[in-house]
C-alpha positions in Angstrom: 0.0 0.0 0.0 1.0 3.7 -0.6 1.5 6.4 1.1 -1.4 9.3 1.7 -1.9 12.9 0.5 -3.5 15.8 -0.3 -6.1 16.2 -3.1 -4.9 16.5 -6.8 -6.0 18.8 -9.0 -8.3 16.6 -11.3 -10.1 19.7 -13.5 -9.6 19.1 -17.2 -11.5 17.7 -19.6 -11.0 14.5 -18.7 -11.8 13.6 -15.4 -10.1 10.5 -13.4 -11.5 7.1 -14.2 -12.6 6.0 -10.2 -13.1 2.5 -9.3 -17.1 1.6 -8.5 -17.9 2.2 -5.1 -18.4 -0.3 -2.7 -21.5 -2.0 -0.9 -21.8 -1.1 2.6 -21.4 -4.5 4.6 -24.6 -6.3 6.1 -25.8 -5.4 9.3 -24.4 -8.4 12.0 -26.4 -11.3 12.3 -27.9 -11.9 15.6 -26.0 -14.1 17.7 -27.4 -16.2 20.0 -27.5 -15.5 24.0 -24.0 -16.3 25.7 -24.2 -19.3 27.9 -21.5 -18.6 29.5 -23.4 -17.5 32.5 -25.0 -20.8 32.3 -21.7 -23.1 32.3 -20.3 -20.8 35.2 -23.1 -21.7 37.5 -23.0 -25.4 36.3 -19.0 -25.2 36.8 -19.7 -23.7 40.3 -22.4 -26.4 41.2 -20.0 -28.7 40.2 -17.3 -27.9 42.7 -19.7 -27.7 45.5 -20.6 -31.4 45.0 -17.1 -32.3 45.0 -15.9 -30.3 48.3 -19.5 -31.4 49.8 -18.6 -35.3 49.1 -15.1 -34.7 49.7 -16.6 -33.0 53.6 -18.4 -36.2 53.8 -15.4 -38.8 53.1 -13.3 -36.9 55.6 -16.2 -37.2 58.4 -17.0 -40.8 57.4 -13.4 -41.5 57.8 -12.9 -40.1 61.0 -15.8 -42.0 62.5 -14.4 -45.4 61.2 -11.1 -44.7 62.4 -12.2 -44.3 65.9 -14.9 -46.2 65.9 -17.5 -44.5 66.8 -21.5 -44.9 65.9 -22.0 -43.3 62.4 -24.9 -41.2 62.5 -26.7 -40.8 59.2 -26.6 -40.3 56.5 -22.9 -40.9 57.0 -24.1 -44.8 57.6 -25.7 -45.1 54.3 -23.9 -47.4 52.1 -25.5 -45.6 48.9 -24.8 -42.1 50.1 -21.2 -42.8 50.9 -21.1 -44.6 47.4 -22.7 -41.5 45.6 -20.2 -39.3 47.5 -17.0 -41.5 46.2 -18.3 -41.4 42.9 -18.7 -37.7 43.0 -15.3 -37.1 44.3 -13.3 -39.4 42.4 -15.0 -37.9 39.2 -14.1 -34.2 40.4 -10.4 -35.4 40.7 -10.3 -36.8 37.6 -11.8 -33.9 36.1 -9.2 -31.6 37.8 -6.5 -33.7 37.2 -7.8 -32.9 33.2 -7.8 -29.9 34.0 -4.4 -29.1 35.6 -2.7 -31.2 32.5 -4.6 -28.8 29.9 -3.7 -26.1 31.4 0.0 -27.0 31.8 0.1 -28.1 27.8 -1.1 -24.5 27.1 1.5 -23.3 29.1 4.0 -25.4 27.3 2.6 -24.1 24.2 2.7 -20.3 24.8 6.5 -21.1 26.1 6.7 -23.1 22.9 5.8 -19.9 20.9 7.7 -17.0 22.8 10.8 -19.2 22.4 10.1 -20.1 18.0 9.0 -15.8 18.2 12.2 -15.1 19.9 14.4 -17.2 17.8 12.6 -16.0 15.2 13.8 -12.2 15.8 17.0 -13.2 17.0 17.5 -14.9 13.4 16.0 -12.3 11.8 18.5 -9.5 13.9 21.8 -11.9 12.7 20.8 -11.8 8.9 19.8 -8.0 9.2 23.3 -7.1 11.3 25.1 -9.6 8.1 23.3 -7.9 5.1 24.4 -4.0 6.6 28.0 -5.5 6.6 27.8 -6.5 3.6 26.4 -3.6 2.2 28.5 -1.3 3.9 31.7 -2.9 2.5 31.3 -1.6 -0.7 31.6 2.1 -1.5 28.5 1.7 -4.2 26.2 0.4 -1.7 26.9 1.8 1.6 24.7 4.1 1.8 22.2 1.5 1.2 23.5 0.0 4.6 22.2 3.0 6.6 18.4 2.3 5.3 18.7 -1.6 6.0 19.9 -0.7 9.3 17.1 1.6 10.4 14.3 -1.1 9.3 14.1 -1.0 5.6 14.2 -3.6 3.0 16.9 -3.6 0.1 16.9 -6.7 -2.1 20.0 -6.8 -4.6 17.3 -6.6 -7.3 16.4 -2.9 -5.8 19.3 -1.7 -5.7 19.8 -2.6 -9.4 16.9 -1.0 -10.0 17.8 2.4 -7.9 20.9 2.8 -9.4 19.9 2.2 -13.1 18.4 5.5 -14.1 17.2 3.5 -17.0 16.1 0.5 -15.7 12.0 0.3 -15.7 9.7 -2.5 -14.4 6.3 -2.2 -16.1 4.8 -3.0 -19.3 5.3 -1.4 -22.7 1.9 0.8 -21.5 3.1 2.0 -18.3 7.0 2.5 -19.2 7.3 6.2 -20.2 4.9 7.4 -17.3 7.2 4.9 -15.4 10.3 6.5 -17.1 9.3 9.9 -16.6 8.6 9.7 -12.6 12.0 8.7 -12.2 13.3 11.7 -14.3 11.2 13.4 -12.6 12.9 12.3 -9.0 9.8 10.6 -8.2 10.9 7.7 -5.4 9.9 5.1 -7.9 10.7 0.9 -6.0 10.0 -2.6 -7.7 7.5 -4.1 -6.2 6.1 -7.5 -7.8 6.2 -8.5 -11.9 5.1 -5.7 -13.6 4.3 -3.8 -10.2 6.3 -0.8 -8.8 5.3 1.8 -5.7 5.7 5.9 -6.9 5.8 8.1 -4.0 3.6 10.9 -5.6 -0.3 11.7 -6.5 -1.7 11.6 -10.2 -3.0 14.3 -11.7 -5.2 12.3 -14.7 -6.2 15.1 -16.8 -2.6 16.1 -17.5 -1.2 12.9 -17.5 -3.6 12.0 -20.3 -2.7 15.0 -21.9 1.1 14.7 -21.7 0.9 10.8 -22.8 -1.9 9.6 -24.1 -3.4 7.6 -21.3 -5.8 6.2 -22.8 -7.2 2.2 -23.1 -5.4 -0.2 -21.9 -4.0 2.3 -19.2 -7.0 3.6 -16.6 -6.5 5.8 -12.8 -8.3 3.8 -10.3 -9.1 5.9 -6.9 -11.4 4.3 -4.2 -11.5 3.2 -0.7 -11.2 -0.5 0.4 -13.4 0.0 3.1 -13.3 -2.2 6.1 -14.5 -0.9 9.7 -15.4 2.5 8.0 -16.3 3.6 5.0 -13.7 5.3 4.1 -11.0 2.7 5.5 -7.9 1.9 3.3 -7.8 4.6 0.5 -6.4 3.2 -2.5 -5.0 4.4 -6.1 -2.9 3.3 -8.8 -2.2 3.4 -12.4 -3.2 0.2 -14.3 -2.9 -1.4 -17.6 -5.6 -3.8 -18.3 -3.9 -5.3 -21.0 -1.0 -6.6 -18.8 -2.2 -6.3 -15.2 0.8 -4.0 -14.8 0.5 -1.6 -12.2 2.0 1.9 -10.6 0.8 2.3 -6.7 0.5 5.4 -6.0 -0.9 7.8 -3.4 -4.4 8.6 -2.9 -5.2 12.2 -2.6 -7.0 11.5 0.4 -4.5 9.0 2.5 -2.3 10.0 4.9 0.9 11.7 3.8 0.2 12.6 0.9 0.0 16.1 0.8 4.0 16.7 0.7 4.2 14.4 -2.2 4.5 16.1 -5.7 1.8 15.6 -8.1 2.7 13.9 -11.3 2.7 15.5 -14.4 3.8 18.7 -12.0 2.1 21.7 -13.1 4.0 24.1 -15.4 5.1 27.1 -13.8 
């Protein structure tokens, strides 16, 4: 995704070609009541039965062991049954329960550690490619923008340093060509795909080049939690789904980036 800006200058005769607009999204469907009100109490009844049979055991056992008259119901034979059941079943249960909870522990140690190795790989090959860079003269300053968190394939590079070297289709490659004459930051995305940090003005630019069929300005929002979430725009050529990302005149940033064609003086 590009960067934002401020809103180009689209008078002219012919006015930006804008992608449709899109459907707002459903309303949510109703979801069902929560139950878990209802498994709390359950879980809470639950517990009760076991301390409650686990109260009865321990008084059961202190009447046999000193051998005194059980009252009842601590004589019944099915209550004391029912109460061994109930208890044996609530340590089973917790003994589930403790060994879940100690493989989810193991598992979120399990991912901190892969995260952590995974940064601390991630550091070494960041720390090896700034060497690298920085040890030759053409691509140390390259080294500097690696360091601070950017990413510089050899193939950008390549690409930066060749005034002449372009990455779109036969469509796209003298507005591409231009923007870098122009000192537009112009980097390689995918195939036929390259980001331009500036906004479009599509009235000139179909003046100054032609831009007509295949090539089309698309400007819209990709809304998601609001309606104007994610604004979008790029120049594409529907003949070879090639495409210049660019900056929509409404996203953030934008405004201090130049407007291509610039404006005769």
């Amino acid at each position: 995704m590009t960067n934002s800006g401020e809103e180009p200058d689209s008078s002219g005769d012919v006015p930006p070609i804008l992608a449709p607009p899109m459907w707002p999204p459903p309303p949510p469907a109703s979801r069902p009541r929560s139950t878990n009100s209802d498994s709390s109490a359950a879980g809470l009844l639950g517990v009760m039965a076991v301390v409650a049979a686990g109260l009865f055991l321990a008084l059961k056992l202190g009447f046999v062991l000193h051998s005194d008259p059980q009252p009842w119901p601590i004589s019944s034979t099915p209550v004391t049954f029912v109460a061994a059941v109930v208890f044996t079943a609530g340590m089973v249960k917790a003994g589930f329960i403790a060994a879940h909870a100690g493989r989810r522990a193991s598992e979120r140690r399990r991912l901190r550690d892969d995260a952590e190795r995974t940064r601390s790989a991630a550091a070494v090959a960041r720390s090896s490619r700034v060497a690298n860079l920085a040890a030759n003269p053409a691509t140390a300053k390259y080294a500097r923008l690696v360091e601070r968190g950017e990413n510089w394939s050899d193939e950008d590079i390549a690409y930066a340093e060749d005034a002449q070297a372009v990455a779109t289709c036969e469509h796209l490659l003298p507005i591409e060509r231009t923007m870098r004459a122009a000192g537009i930051a112009v980097r390689p995305l995918t195939r036929l795909q390259v980001n331009a940090k500036c906004r479009i003005d599509m009235a000139a630019l179909q003046s100054q080049f032609d831009a007509g069929p295949p090539v089309r300005y698309a400007e819209f929002y990709a809304a998601d939690r609001r309606e104007n979430d994610n604004p979008t725009a790029f120049l594409i050529c529907d003949a070879h789904r090639s495409i210049i990302h660019t900056l929509h005149p409404n996203e953030a940033g934008a405004t201090g980036l130049p407007l291509f064609p610039s404006q005769p003086a």
